[in-house]
Structures are given as structure tokens and as C-alpha cells.
NUROSE-193620 format. One line per 10 residues: number of its first residue (from 1); their letters; for each residue x, y, z of N, C-alpha, C. Coordinates in pm, 1 decimal. Atoms other than C-alpha are relative to their C-alpha. Layout:
BEGIN
NUM) a) X:Y:Z:X:Y:Z:X:Y:Z ~ ...
***
This chain:
BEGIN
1) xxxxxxxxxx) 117.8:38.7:77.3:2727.9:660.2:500.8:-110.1:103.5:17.6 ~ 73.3:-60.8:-5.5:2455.9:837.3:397.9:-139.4:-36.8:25.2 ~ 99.0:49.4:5.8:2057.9:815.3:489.0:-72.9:55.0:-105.6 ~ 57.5:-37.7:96.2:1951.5:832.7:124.7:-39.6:-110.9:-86.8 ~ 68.9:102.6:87.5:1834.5:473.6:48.4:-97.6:-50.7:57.9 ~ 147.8:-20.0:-104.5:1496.8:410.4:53.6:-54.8:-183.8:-23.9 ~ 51.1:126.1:-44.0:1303.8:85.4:146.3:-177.6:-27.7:-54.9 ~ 154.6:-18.6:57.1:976.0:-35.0:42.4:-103.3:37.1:63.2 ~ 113.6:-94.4:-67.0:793.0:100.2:270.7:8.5:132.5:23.5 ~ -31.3:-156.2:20.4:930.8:459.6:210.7:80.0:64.9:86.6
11) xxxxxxxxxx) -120.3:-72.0:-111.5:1164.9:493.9:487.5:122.0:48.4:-88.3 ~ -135.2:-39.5:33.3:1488.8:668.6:402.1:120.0:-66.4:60.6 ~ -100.4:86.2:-35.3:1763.9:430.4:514.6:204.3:43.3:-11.8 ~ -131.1:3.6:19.8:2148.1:410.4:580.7:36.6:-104.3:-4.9 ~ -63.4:109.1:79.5:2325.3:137.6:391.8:99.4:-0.3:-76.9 ~ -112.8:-38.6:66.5:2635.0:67.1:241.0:-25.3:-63.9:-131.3 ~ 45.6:31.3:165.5:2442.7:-101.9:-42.7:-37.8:123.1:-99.1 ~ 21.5:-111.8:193.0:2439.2:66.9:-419.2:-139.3:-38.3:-50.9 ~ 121.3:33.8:47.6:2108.7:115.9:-594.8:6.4:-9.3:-173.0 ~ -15.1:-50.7:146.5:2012.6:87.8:-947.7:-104.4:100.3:-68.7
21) xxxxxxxxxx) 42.9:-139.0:53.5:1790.8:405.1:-948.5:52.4:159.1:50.6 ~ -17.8:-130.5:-74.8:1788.9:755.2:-861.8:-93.9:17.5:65.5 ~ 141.3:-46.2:-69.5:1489.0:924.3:-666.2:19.7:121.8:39.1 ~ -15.9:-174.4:-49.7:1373.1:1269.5:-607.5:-116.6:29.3:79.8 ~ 104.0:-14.5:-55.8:1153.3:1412.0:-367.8:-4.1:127.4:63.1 ~ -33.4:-169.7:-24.2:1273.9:1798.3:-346.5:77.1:-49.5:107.8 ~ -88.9:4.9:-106.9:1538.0:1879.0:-108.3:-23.2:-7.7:153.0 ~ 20.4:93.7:-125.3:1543.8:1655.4:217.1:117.2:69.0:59.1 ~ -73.5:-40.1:-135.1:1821.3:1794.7:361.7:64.7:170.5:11.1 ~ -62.3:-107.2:4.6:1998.1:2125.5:458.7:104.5:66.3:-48.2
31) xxxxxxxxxx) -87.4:-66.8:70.1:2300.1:2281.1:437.9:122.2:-107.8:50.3 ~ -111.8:158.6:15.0:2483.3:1926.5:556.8:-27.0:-85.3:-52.1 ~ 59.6:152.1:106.2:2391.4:1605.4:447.9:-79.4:-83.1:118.2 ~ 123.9:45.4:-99.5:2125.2:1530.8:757.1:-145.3:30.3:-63.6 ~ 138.2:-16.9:32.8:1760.8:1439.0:651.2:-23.7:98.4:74.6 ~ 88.9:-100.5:-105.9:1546.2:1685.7:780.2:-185.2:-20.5:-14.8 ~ 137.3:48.3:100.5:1226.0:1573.5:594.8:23.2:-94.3:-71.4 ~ 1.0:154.2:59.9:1095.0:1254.3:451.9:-42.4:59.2:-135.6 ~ 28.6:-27.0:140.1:986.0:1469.2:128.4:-97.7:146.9:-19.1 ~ 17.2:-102.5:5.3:946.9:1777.8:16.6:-121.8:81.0:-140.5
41) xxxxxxxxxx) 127.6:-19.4:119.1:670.7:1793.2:-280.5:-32.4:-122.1:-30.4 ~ 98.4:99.9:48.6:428.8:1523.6:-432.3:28.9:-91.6:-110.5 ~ -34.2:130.9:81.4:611.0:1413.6:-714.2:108.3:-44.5:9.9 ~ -65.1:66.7:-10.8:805.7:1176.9:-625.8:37.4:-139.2:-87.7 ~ -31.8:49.5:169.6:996.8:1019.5:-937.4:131.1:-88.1:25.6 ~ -170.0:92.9:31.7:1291.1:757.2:-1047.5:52.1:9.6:-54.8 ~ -76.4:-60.9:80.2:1537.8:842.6:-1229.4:120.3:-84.1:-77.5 ~ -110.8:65.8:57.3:1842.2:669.6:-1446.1:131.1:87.1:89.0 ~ -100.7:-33.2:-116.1:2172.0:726.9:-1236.1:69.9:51.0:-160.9 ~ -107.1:-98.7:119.4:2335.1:876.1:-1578.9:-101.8:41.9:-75.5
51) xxxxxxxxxx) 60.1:-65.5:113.6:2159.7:1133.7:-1780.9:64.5:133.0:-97.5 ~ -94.3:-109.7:120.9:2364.3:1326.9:-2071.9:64.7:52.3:16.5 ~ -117.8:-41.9:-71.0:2653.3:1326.1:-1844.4:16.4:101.1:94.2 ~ 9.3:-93.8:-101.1:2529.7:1521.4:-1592.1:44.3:-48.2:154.3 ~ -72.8:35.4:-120.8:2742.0:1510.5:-1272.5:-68.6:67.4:115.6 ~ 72.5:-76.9:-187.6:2589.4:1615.7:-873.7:94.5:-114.9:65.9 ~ -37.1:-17.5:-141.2:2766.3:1625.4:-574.2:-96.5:-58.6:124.0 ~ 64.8:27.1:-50.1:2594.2:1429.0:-370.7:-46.7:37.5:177.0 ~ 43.4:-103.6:-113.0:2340.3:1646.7:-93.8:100.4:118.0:-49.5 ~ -19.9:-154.4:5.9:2463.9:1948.1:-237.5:-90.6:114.0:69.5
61) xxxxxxxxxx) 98.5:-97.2:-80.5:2357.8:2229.9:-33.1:-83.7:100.3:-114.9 ~ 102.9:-91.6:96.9:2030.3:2417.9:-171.3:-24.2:-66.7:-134.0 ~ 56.3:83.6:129.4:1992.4:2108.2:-435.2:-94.6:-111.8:21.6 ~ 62.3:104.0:-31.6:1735.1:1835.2:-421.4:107.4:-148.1:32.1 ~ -97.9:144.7:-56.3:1850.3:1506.8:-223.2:-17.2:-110.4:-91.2 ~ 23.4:96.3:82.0:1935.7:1239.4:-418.1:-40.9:-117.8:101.5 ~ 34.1:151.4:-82.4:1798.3:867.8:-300.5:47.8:-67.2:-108.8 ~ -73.0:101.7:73.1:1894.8:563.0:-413.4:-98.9:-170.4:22.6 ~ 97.2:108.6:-5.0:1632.5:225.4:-482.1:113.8:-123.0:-49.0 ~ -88.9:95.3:106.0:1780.9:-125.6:-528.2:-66.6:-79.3:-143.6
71) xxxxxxxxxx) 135.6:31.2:154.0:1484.1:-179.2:-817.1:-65.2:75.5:21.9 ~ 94.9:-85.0:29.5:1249.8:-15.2:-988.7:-168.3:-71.7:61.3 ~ 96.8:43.4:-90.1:1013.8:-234.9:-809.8:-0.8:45.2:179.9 ~ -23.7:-34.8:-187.6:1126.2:-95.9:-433.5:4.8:153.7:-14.6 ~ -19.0:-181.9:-21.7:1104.0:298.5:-569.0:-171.9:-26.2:-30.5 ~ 148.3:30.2:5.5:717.9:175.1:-697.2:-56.9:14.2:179.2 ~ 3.6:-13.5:-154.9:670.3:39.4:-338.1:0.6:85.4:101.1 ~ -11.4:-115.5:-129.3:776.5:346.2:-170.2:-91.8:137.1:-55.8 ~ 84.7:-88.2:-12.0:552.9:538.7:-403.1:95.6:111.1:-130.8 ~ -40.8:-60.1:53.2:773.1:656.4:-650.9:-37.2:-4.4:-138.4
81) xxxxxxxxxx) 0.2:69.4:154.8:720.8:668.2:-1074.3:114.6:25.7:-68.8 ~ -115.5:-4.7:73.3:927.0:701.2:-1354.9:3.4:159.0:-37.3 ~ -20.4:-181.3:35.1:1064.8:1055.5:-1439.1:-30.2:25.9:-150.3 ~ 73.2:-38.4:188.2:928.4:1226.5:-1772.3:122.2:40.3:-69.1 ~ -104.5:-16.3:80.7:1285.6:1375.3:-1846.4:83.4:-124.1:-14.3 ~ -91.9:75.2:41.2:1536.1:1108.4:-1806.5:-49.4:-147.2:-52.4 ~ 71.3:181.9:67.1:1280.0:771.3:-1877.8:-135.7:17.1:-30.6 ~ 183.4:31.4:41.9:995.8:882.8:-2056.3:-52.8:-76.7:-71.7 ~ 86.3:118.3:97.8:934.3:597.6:-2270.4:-49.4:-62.5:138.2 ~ 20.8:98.3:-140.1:938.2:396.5:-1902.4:-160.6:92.9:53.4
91) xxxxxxxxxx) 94.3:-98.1:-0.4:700.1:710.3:-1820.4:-129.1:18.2:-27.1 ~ 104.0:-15.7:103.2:484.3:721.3:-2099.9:-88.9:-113.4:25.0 ~ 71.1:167.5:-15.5:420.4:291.5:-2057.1:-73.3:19.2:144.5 ~ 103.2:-18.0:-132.0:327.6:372.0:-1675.7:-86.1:103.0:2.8 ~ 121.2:-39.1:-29.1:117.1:638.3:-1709.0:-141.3:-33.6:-88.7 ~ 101.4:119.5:46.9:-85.1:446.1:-1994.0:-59.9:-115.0:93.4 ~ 54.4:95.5:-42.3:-86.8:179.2:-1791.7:-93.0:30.4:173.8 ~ 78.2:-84.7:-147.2:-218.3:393.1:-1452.9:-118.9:-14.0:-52.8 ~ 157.9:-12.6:21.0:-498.3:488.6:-1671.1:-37.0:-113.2:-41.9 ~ 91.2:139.4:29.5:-609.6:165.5:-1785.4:-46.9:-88.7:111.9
101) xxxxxxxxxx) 12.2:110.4:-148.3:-597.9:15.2:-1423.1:-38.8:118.5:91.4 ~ 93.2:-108.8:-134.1:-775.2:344.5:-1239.9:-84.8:80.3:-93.3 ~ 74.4:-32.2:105.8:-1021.3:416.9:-1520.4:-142.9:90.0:125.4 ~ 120.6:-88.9:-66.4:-1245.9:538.5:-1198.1:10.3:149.6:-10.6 ~ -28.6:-147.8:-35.8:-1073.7:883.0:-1187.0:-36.1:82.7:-125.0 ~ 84.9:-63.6:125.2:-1218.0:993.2:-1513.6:182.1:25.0:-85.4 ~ -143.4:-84.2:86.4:-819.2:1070.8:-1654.7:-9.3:-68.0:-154.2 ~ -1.1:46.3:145.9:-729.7:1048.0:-1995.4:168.5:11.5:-56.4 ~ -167.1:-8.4:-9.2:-342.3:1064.0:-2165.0:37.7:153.4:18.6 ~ -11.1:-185.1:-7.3:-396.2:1482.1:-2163.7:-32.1:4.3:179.7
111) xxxxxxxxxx) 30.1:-19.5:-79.3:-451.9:1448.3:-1825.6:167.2:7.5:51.7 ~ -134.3:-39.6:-44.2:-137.0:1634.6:-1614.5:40.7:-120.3:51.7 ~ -90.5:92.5:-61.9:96.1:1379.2:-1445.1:-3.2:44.1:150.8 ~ -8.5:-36.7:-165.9:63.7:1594.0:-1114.9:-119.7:-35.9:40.9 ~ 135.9:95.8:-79.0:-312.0:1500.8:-1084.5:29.4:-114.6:51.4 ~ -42.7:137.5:-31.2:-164.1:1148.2:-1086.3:56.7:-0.8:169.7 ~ -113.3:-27.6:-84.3:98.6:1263.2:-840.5:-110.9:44.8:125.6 ~ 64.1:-27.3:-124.8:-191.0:1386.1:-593.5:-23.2:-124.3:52.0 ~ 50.5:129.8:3.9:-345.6:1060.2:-614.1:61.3:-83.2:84.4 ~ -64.5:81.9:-96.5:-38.0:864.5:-521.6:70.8:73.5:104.7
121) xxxxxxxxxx) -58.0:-15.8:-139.7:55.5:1094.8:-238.4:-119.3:-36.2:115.8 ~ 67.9:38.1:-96.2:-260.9:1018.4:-57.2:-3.8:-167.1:39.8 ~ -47.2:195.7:-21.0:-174.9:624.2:-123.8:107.8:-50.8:82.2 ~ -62.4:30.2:-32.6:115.9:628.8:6.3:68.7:43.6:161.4 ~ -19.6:12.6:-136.3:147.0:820.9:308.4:-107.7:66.3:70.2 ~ 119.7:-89.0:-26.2:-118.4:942.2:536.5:0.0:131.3:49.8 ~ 1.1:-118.2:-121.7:-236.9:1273.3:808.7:134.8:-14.9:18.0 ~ -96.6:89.1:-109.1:23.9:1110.8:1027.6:177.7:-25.9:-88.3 ~ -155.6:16.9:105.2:345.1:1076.0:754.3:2.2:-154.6:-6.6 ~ -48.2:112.8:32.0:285.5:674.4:781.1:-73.8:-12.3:-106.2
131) xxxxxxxxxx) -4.0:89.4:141.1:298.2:425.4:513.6:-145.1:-44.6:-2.7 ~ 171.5:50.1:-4.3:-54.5:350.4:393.2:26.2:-115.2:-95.7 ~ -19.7:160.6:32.4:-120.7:-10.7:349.8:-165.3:-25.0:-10.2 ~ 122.7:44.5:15.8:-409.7:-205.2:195.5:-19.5:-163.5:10.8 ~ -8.1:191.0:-32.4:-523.8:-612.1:235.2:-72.7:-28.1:-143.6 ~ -50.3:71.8:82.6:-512.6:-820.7:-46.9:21.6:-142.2:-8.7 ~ -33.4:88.7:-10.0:-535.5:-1151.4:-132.2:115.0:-76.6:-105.3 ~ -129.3:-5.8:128.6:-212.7:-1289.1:-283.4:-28.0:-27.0:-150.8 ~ 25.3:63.9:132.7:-331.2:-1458.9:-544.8:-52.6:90.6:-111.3 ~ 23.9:-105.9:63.1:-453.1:-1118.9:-678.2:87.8:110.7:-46.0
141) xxxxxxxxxx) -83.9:-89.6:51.3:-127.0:-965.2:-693.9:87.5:33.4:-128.9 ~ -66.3:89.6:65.9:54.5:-945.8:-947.5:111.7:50.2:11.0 ~ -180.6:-9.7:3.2:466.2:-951.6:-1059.5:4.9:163.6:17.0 ~ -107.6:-164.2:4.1:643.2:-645.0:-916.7:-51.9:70.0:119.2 ~ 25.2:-98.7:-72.2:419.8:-573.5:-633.7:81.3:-37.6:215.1 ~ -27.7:41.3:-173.1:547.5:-561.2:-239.4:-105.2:-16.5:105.4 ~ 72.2:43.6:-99.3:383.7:-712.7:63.6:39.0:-4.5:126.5 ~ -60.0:-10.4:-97.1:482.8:-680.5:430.9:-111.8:-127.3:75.7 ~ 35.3:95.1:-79.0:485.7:-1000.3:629.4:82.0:13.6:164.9 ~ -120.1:6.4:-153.3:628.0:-958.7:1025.9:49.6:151.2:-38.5
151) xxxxxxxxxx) -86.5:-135.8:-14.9:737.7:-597.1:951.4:87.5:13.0:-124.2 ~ -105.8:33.2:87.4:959.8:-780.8:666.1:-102.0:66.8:-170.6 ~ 51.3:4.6:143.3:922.6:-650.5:287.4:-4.7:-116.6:-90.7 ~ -94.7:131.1:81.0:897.0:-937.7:4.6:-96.3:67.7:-118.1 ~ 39.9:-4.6:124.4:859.0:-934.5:-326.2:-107.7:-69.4:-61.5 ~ 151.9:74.8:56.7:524.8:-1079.3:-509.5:97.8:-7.6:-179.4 ~ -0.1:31.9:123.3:676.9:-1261.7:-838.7:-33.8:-139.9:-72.9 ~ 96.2:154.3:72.1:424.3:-1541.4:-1011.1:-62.5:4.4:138.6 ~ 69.5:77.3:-89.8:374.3:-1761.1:-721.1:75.7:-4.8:93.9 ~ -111.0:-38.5:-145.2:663.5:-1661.3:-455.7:10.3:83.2:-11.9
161) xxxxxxxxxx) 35.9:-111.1:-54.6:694.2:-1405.8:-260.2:195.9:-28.1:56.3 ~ -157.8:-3.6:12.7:1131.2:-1302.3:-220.4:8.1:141.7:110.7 ~ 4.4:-96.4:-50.8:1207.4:-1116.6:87.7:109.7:84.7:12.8 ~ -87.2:-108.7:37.3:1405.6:-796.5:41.8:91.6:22.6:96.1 ~ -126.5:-68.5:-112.9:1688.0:-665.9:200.6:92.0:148.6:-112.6 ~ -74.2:-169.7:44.0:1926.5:-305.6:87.0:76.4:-82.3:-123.2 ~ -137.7:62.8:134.6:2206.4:-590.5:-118.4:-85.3:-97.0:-77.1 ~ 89.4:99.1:96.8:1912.4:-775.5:-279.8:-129.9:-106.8:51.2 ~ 139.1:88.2:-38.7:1642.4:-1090.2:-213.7:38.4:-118.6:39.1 ~ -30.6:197.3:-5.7:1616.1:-1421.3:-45.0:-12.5:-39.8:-92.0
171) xxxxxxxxxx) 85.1:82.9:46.8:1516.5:-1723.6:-191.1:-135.6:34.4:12.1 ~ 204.5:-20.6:13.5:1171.0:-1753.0:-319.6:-60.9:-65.8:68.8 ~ 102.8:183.0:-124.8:919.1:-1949.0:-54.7:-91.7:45.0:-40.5 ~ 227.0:37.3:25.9:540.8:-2037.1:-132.9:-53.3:23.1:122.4 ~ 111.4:28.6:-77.1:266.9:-1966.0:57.4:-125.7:27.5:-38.9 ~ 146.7:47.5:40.8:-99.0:-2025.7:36.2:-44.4:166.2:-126.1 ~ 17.1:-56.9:48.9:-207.7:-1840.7:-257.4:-151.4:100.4:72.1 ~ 88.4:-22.8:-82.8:-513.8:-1791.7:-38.3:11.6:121.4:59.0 ~ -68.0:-43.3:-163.1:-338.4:-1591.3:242.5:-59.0:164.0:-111.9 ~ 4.2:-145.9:-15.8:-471.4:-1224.1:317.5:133.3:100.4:-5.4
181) xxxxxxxxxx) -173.8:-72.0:-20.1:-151.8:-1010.1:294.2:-30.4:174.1:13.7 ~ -7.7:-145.1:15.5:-67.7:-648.7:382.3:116.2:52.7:-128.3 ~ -107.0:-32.8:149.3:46.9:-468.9:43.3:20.4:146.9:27.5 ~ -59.4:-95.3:-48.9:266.5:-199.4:45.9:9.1:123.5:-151.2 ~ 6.3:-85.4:135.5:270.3:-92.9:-318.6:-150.6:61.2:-28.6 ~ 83.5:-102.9:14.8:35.4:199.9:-354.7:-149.9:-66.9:-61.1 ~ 23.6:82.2:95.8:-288.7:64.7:-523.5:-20.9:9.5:-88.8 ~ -38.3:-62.2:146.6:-302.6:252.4:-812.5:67.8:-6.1:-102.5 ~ -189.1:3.5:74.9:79.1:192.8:-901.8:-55.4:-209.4:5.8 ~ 18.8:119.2:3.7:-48.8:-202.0:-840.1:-78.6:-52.4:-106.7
191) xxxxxxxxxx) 100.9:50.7:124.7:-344.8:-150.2:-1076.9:95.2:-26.0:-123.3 ~ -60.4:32.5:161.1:-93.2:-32.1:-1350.4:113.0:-141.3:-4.4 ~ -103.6:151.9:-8.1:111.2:-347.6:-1255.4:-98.5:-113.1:-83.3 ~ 124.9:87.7:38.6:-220.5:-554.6:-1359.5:-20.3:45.9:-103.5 ~ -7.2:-8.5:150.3:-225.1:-354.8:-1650.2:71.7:19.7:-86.0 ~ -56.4:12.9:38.0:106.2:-412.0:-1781.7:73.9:77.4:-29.2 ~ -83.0:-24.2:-26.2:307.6:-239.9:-1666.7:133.6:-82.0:82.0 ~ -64.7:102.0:-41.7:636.0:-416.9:-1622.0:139.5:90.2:58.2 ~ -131.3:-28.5:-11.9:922.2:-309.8:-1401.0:90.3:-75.4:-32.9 ~ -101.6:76.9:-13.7:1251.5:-363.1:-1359.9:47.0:-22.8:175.1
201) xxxxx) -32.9:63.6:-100.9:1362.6:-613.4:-1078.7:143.0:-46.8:18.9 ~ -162.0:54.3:-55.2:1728.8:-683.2:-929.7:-68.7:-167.1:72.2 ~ 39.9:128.3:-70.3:1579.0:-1051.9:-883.2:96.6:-170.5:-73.2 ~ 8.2:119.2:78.6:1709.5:-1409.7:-1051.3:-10.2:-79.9:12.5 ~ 98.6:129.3:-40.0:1452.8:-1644.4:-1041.7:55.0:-118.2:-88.9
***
């Protein structure tokens, strides 16, 4: 097994679970198939696992590392968006919806995608390479975003919260809509969640 599936809090993981994205983050490993780095440039993107029949060798030496998300809600989470070549309609809807939900940064739709990409690298990890986390009250979140309770990831969809694992999600449990929570999804990538932007979730509620 390889450590090329990633978690919502941006770790790189070994699992014998299958994802249903791709992920890129420049080449993580060397000339074997050992991480060596958690990421190697800023934009860090999702990808469709088939694009116009293009085949890779997976960790090819001197090629970017592939990763592997089990939703497009757990590559969000770790900080990832949608790629402009293989899902730019998916693309196009999130970076509309970025700017409508971070209207502070002055951007506009001519505005590059790597400005963006600065943005969410300071969201997501800090100085230090950890996961940057913000508080939140649930009841403010909305569908698609992640929350860390006990160390554990869960999912935020309606009014339950579904805690994650590599082969999929618990059951859904309630709790106080009230409750302070630590959120793990970037908050930028959360705004465009609030402004309709809608992933896709491996969930069935």
C-alpha cells in the first residue's frame, strides 16, 4: 500500500480504501514511491480519475504524486479545489462561488486562480506545516463542510454531523446545534459552500 490518501485534515494516509478523486500537489515523492513532502506548490487541485484516456503509473519517478480523496468534500477539507483542465465547469461554479462568499479580497472572475491558491495555502496549513483550524458554531455551517470532534473528522450535512473514516461514514448523530466546533474546511472554501457551491459527497442519508 501506498501513502497517497489523504484525510480531512490534510494528512497523507495509507489505506487500502479507493477514492473517488484524484489530487495533485507537485511531486511528493522521489525516485521510489516514499513521501518525502506533504506538498510541493500552492495549488493544490482535484481531479476526475479518467481524463481523455490518459494512463500514469502510479509515483512515477520525476512525475507529480498522485493522491486519492474518498469525496469531493474530504479533498475541500484538506484544502484542495477543482482542477481547471479536467472539471472546469466544477471549477468555474467554485471559483464564482469563492468570490461571492470572500467578496473582502477585492477579486473579480479575471482575477488569476493562483491569487486564490495563495489565499487557501495560508488557510490551510500554517509556519509550522499544521492544519489550520477555525471555531464555529454548528448551526452556521453549512452541507459539505468538516469539523473535528476528539481528533475524529465528521461530516456537517443539514442537521448531522457523519463521522468519516478512508471506506466511507457512520451514521448520522445530532448534536446541539448550539455547540462551538473546531472546523477543518478552510474558511474561504466554507464561504463558497454558503454560497452555493455544492460538492460531491460519498454519503446516503
Amino acid at each position: 500500500m501506498l501513502q497517497n490518501r489523504v484525510d480531512p485534515f490534510g494528512n497523507l494516509i495509507t489505506t487500502k480504501a479507493r477514492g473517488k478523486w484524484l489530487g495533485n500537489r507537485g511531486q511528493l515523492h522521489g525516485t521510489g514511491k516514499t513521501i518525502l513532502r506533504p506538498f510541493k506548490h500552492k495549488a493544490w487541485i482535484s481531479c476526475e480519475l479518467v481524463f481523455k484516456g490518459r494512463r500514469r503509473v502510479i509515483m512515477s519517478p520525476n512525475l507529480w504524486t498522485e493522491l486519492f480523496f474518498l469525496d469531493e468534500a474530504t479533498a475541500l477539507a484538506a484544502g484542495h479545489r477543482p482542477c481547471f483542465e479536467c472539471r472546469r465547469i466544477a471549477a468555474n461554479l467554485f471559483k464564482a462561488a469563492w468570490l461571492k462568499g470572500n467578496p473582502e479580497y477585492g477579486f473579480n472572475l479575471k482575477t488569476k486562480i493562483g491569487a486564490i491558491d495563495k489565499i487557501l495555502h495560508r488557510e490551510r496549513i500554517d509556519e509550522q506545516g499544521k492544519k489550520v483550524t477555525f471555531q464555529a458554531t454548528l448551526k452556521d455551517l453549512p452541507t459539505g463542510t468538516f469539523i473535528s470532534i476528539d481528533n475524529e473528522a465528521y461530516l456537517v450535512v443539514n442537521d448531522l454531523i457523519y463521522q468519516w473514516s478512508p471506506f466511507g461514514y457512520a451514521a448520522g448523530k445530532q448534536i446541539a446545534l448550539s455547540t462551538v466546533v473546531k472546523v477543518l474546511t478552510p474558511k474561504s472554501i466554507m464561504n463558497a459552500l454558503k454560497s452555493g457551491y455544492q460538492p460531491q459527497l460519498s454519503l446516503i442519508t
